[in-house]
C-alpha positions as CSV (number, residue, x, y, z in Angstrom):
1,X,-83.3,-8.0,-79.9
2,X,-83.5,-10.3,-77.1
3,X,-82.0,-10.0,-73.2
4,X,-78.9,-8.7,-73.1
5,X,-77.1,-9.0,-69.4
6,X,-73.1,-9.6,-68.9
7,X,-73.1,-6.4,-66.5
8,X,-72.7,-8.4,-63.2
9,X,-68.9,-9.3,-62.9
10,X,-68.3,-13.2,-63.2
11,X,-65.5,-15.2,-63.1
12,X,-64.0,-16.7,-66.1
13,X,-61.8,-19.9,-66.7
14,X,-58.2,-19.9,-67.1
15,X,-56.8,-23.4,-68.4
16,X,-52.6,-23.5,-67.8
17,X,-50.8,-25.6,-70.4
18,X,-49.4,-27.7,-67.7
19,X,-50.8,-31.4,-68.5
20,X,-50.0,-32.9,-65.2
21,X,-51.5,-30.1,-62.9
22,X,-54.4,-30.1,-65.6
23,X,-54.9,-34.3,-65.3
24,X,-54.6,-33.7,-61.0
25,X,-57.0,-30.6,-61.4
26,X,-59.7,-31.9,-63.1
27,X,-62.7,-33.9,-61.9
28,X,-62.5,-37.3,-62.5
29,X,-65.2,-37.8,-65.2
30,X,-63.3,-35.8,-67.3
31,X,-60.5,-37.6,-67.0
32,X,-62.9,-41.2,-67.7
33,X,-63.8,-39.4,-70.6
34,X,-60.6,-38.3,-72.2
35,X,-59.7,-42.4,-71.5
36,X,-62.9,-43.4,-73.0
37,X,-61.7,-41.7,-76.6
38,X,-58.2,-42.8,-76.4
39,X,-60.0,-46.4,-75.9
40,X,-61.8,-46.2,-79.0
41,X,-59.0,-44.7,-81.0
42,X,-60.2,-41.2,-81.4
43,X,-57.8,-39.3,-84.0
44,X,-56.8,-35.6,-84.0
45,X,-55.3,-33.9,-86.4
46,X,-54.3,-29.9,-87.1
47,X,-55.6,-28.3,-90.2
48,X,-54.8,-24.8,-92.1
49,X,-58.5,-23.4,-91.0
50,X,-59.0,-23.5,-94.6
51,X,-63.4,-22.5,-95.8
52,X,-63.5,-26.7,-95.9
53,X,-62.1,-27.2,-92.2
54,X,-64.4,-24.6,-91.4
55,X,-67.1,-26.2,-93.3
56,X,-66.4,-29.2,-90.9
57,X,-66.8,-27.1,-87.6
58,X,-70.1,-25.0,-88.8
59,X,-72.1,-28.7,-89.8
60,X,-71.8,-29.8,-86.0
61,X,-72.1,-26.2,-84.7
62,X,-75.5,-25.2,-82.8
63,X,-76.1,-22.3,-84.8
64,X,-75.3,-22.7,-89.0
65,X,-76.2,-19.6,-89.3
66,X,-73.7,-17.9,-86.9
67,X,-72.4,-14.7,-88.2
68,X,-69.4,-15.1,-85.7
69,X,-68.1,-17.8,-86.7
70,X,-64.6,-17.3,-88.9
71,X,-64.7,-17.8,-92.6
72,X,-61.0,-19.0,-93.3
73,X,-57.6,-19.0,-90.3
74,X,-54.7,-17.2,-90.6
75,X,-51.4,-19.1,-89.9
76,X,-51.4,-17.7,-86.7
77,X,-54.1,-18.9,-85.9
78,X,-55.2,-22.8,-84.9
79,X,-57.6,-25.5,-85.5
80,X,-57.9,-29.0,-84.9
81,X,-60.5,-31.6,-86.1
82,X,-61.5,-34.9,-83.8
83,X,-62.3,-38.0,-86.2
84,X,-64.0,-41.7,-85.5
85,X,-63.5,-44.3,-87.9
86,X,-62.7,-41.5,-90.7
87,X,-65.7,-39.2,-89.8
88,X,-65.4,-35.7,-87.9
89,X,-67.0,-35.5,-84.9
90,X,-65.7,-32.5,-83.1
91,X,-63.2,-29.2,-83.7
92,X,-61.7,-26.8,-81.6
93,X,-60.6,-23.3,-82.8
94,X,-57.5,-21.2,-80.8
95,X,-56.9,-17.6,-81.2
96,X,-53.8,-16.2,-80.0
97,X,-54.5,-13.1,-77.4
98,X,-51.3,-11.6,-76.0
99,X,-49.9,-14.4,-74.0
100,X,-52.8,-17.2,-74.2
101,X,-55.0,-18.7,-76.4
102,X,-59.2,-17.8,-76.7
103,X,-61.0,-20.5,-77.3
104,X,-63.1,-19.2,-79.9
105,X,-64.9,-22.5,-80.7
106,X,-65.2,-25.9,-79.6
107,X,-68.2,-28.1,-80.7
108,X,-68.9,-32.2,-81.0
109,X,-71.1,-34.1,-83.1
110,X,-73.8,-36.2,-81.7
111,X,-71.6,-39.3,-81.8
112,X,-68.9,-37.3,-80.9
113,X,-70.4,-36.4,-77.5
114,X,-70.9,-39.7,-76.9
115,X,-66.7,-40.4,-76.7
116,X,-66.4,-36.8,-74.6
117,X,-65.3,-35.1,-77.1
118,X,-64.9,-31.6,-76.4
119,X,-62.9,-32.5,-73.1
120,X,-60.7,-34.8,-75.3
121,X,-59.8,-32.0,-77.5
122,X,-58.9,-29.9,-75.1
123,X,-56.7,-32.4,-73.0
124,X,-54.9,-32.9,-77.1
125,X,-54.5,-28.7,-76.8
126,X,-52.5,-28.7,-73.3
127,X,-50.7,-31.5,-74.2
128,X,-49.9,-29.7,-77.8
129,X,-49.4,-25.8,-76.1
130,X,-47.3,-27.1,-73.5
131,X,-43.9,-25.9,-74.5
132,X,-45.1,-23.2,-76.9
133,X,-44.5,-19.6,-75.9
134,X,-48.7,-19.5,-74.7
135,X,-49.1,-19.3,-70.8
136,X,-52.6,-20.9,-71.2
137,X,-56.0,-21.4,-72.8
138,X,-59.0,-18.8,-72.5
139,X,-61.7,-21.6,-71.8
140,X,-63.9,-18.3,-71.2
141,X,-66.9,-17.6,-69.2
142,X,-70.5,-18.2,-70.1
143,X,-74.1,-16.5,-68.3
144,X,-76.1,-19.6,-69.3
145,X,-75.3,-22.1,-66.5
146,X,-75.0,-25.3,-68.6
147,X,-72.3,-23.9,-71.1
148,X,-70.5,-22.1,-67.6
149,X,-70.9,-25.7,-66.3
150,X,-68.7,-27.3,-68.7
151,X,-66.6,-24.2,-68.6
152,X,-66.1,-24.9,-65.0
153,X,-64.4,-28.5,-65.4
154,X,-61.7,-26.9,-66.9
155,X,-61.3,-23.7,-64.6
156,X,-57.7,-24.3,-63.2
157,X,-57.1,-20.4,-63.0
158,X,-59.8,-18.0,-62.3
159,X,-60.1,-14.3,-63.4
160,X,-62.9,-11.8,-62.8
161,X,-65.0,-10.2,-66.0
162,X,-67.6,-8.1,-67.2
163,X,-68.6,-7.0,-70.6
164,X,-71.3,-4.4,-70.3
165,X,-71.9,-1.0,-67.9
166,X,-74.8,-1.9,-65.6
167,X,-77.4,0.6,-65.4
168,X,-77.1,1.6,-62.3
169,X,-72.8,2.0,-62.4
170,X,-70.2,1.2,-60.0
171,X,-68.8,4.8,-59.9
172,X,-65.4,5.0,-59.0
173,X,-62.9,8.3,-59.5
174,X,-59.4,8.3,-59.5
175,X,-59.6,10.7,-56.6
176,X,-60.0,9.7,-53.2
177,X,-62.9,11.4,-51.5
178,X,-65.3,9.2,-50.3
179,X,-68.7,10.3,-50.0
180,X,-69.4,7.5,-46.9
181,X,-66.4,8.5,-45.0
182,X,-67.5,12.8,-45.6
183,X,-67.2,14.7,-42.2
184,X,-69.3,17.4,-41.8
185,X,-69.5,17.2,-38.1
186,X,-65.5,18.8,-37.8
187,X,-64.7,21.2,-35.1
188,X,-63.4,23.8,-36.8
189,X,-62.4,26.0,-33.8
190,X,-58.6,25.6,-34.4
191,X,-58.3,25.3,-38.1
192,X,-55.3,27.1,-37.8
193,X,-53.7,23.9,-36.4
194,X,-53.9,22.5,-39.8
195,X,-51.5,25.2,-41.5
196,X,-49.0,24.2,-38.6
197,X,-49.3,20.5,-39.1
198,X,-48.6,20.7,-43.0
199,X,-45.7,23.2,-42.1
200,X,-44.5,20.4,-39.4
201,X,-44.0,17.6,-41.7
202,X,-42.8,19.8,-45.1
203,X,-40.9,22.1,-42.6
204,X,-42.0,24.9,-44.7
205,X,-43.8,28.1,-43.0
206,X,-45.1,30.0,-45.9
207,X,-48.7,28.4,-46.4
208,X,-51.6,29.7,-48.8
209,X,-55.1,27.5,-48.9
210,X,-56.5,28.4,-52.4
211,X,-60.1,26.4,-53.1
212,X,-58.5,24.6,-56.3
213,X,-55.8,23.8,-58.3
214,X,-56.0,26.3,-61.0
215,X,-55.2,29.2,-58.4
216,X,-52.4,27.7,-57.3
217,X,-51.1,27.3,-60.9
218,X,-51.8,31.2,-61.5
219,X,-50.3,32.0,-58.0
220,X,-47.2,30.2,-58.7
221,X,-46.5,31.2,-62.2
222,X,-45.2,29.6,-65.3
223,X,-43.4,26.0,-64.8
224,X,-43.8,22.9,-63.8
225,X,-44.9,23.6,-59.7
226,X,-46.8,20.8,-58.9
227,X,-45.5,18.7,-56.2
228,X,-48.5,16.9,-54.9
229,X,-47.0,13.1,-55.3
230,X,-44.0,14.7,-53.8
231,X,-45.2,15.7,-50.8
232,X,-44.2,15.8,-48.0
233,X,-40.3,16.4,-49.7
234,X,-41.0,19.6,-51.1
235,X,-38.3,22.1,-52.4
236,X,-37.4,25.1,-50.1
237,X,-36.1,27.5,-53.0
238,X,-39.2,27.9,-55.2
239,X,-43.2,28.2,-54.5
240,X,-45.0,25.2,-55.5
241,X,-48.4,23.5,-54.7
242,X,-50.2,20.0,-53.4
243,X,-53.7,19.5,-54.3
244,X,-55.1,18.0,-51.1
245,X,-57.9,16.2,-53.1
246,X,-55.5,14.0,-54.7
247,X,-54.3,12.9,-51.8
248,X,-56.8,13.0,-48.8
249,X,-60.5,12.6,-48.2
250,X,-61.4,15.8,-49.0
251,X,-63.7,17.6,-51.4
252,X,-61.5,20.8,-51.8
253,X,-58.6,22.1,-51.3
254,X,-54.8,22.9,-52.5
255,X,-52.0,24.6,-50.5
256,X,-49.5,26.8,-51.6
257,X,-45.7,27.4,-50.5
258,X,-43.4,29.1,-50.3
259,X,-45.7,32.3,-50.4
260,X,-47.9,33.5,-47.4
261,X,-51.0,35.3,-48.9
262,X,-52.8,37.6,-47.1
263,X,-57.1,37.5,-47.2
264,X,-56.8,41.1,-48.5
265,X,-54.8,40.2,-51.7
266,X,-56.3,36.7,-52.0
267,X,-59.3,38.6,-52.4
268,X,-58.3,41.6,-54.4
269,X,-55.7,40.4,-56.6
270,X,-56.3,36.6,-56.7
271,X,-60.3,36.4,-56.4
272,X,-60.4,33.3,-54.7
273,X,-60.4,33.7,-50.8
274,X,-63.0,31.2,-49.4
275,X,-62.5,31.5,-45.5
276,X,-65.7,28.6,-44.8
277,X,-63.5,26.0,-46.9
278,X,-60.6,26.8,-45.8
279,X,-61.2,26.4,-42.0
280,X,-63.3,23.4,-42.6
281,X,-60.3,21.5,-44.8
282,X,-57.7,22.4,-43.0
283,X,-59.5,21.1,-40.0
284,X,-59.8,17.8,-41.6
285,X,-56.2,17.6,-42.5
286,X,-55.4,19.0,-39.0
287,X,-56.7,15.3,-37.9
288,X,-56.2,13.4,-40.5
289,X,-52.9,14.3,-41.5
290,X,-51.3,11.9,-38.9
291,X,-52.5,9.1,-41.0
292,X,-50.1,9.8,-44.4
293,X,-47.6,6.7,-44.0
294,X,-50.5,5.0,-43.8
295,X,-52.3,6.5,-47.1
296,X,-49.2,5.5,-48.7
297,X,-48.8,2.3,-47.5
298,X,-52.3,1.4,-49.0
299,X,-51.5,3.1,-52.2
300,X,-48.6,0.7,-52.5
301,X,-50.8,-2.0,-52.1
302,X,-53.1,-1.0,-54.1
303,X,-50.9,-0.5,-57.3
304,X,-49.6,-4.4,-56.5
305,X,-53.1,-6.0,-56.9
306,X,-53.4,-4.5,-59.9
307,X,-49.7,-5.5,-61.1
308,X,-50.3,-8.9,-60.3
309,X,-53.5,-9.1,-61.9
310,X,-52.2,-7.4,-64.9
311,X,-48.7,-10.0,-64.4
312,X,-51.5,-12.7,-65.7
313,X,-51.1,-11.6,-69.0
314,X,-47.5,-10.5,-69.0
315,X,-48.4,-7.1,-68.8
316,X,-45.9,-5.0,-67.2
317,X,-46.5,-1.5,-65.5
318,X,-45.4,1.9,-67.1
319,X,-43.3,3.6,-64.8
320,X,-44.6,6.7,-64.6
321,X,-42.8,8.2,-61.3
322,X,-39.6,9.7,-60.6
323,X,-36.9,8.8,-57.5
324,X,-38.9,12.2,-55.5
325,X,-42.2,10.6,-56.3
326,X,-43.4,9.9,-52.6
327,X,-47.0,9.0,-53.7
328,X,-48.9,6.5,-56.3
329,X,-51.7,7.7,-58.2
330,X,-52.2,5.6,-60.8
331,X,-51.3,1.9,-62.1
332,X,-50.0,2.3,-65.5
333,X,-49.7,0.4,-68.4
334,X,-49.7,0.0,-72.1
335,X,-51.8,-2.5,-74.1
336,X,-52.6,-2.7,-77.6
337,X,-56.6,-2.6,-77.3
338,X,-56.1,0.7,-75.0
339,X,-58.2,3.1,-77.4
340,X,-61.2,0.3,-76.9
341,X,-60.7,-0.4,-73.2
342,X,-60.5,3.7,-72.8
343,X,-64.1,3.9,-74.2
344,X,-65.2,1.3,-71.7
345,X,-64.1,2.6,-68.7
346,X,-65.5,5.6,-69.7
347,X,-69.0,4.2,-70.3
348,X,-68.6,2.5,-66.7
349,X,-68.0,5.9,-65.1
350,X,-64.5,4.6,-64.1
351,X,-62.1,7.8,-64.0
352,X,-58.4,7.0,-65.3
353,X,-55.4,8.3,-67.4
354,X,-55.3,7.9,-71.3
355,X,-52.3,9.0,-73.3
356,X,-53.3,7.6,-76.5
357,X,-50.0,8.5,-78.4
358,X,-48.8,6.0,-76.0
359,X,-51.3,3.4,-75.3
360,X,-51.0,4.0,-72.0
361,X,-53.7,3.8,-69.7
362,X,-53.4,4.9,-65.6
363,X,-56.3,3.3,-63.4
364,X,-56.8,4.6,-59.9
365,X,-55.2,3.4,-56.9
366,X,-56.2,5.4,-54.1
367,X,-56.2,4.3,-50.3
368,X,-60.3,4.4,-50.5
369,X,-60.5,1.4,-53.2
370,X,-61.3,-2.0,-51.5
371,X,-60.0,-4.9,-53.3
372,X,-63.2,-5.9,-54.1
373,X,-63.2,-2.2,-56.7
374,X,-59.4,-3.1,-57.8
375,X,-61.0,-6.6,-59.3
376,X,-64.0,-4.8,-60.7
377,X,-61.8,-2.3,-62.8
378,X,-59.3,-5.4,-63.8
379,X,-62.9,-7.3,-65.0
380,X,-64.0,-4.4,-67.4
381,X,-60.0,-5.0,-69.0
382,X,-60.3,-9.1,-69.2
383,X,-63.6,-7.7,-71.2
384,X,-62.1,-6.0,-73.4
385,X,-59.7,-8.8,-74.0
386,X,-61.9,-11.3,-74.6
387,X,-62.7,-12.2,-78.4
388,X,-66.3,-12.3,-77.7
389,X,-66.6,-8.8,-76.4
390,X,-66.9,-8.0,-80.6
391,X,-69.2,-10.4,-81.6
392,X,-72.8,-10.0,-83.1
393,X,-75.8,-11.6,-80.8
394,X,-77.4,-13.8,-82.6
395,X,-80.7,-13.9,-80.5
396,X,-79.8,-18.1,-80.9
397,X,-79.6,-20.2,-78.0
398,X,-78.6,-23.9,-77.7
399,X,-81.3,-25.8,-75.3
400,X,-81.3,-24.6,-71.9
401,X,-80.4,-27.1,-69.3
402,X,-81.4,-26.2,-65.7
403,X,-78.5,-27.5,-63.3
């Protein structure tokens, strides 16, 4: 088995079916070429996809041999064949994904090349698409820089995309600590402070630091008592808990209210008093939680860039959070190919939500994700989504042409 790469994130082509911003988008030897096989009365005509259309498409393909290439079209599918003088010299095969079309193959003859005439089938399939209920055509995205090159002419609309887990992964948990951004130089001489600022902002006096969120589930009892995408609106009638490390940039830490917990039973009845953690996270949040409007703020933005990304392919986000919800944590959605794209983003180390009765999948949106991370984890999706994600490598290349 030969090289194997697509683990760098690229960007692939989008191709709207809007003819006229198509014909102003495109360079102009395209559009010479498109004239030049109108000139010399270049025919195209839809088939059924039937073994002899495919027959057609495989005798001018690069590889006869391809294992990926379809046997026989559904009617959902599309083809069309190019034809000079009564011979074929080109065909184009669509495959409906969601809301666009793939372009699973597109291939000229010798002669055929000669009129242009991949780019002329194309043109024929915006001009065709155009009122149909298909947002655009998946040109796709190519590693070997001549096939990429063609691909190019025809990127209108661009979209990042990766296939395979690099070696050496882009790590990225749906919590926000941050090993870059780690204090350990805090001055932890009034940690107490920190007890007072969380009982400032929830106006709640009763404080308990526990080192996790499993003691504060056993502290607080049976029920539903987490309130950590609540906070800081937190109910004055019951005890209930935040987990600090789903919200700040810190390693450990949840607090409880509504009950004030001496070190004595913490220790006797609740085995878990850590005093060293406790001064040193509450220190942080001391100074740090000033900043919450702002965490918030960059949630919100977060969770945006990912709905518009996701908008691309009319995919709309779950809502997942109730009117006392004061915090994002996750962007979610549901998506047919959810059970796959699950099993990628946990070979690229990416942490997320799956509720597979659902096909629902939450990606992470914390206020420590640069944009640059939100377009990474959208690129493993579009991978998933595209057709070519499932086929068999051949180890058969057309000839390489250095640009």
């Amino acid at each position: 088995m030969g090289y194997i790469g697509k683990d760098i994130i690229h960007q692939g082509c989008g191709l709207p079916l809007k003819a006229e911003l198509v014909w102003d988008s495109i360079p102009h030897s395209v559009r010479k070429g498109i004239k030049k096989a109108e000139r010399n009365g270049v025919k195209i005509r839809k088939v059924a996809g039937t073994p002899k259309d495919i027959k057609v498409l495989v005798d001018i393909w690069y590889d006869p041999e391809d294992p990926n290439m379809p046997t026989q079209l559904t009617d959902q599918e599309f083809m069309f064949i190019a034809e000079h003088e009564g011979k074929p010299i080109g065909a184009v095969i669509l495959l409906p994904v969601g809301n666009h079309l793939f372009l699973n193959n597109l291939a000229g003859s010798h002669d055929g090349k000669k009129l242009h005439i991949q780019d002329f089938l194309l043109w024929h399939c915006v001009k065709y698409f155009e009122t149909s209920r298909f947002r655009y055509i998946d040109v796709g995205v190519s590693y070997r820089p001549s096939l990429y090159k063609f691909f190019t002419k025809w990127k209108i609309e661009a979209y990042p995309i990766i296939f395979n887990a690099p070696d050496i992964k882009v790590i990225i948990n749906d919590y926000p600590f941050a090993p870059l951004l780690y204090q350990n130089d805090v001055d932890v001489k009034d940690w107490e402070k920190g007890y007072q600022a969380i009982s400032d902002i929830t106006g709640i006096k009763e404080l308990t630091f526990v080192p996790g969120e499993e003691y504060a589930k056993n502290i607080c009892g049976e029920g539903n008592n987490d309130y950590t995408l609540q906070f800081p609106n937190l109910p004055k009638d019951k005890p209930c808990y935040v987990n600090l490390e789903k919200i700040f940039n810190v390693q450990f830490g949840t607090i409880v209210f509504g009950k004030s917990i001496s070190d004595q039973e913490m220790w006797n009845q609740y085995g878990c008093l850590d005093v060293f953690k406790r001064r040193f996270i509450l220190s942080i949040i001391r100074d740090n939680i000033k900043y919450l409007d702002s965490i918030i703020a960059k949630r919100e933005e977060n969770y945006n860039i990912l709905k518009e990304y996701f908008a691309y392919e009319a995919i709309e986000a779950v809502e997942k959070y109730n009117a006392d919800n004061n915090i994002k944590s996750y962007y979610y959605f549901k998506h047919e190919r959810n059970n796959r794209y699950h099993e990628v983003l946990d070979n690229f180390d990416i942490k997320h939500v799956y509720i597979p009765e659902e096909e629902t999948i939450g990606l992470p949106i914390h206020q420590n994700l640069t944009k640059w991370q939100l377009e990474y984890i959208y690129g493993t999706f579009r991978g998933v989504l595209n057709l070519c994600s499932e086929w068999t490598h051949t180890d058969v290349y057309g000839e390489y042409t250095s640009n």
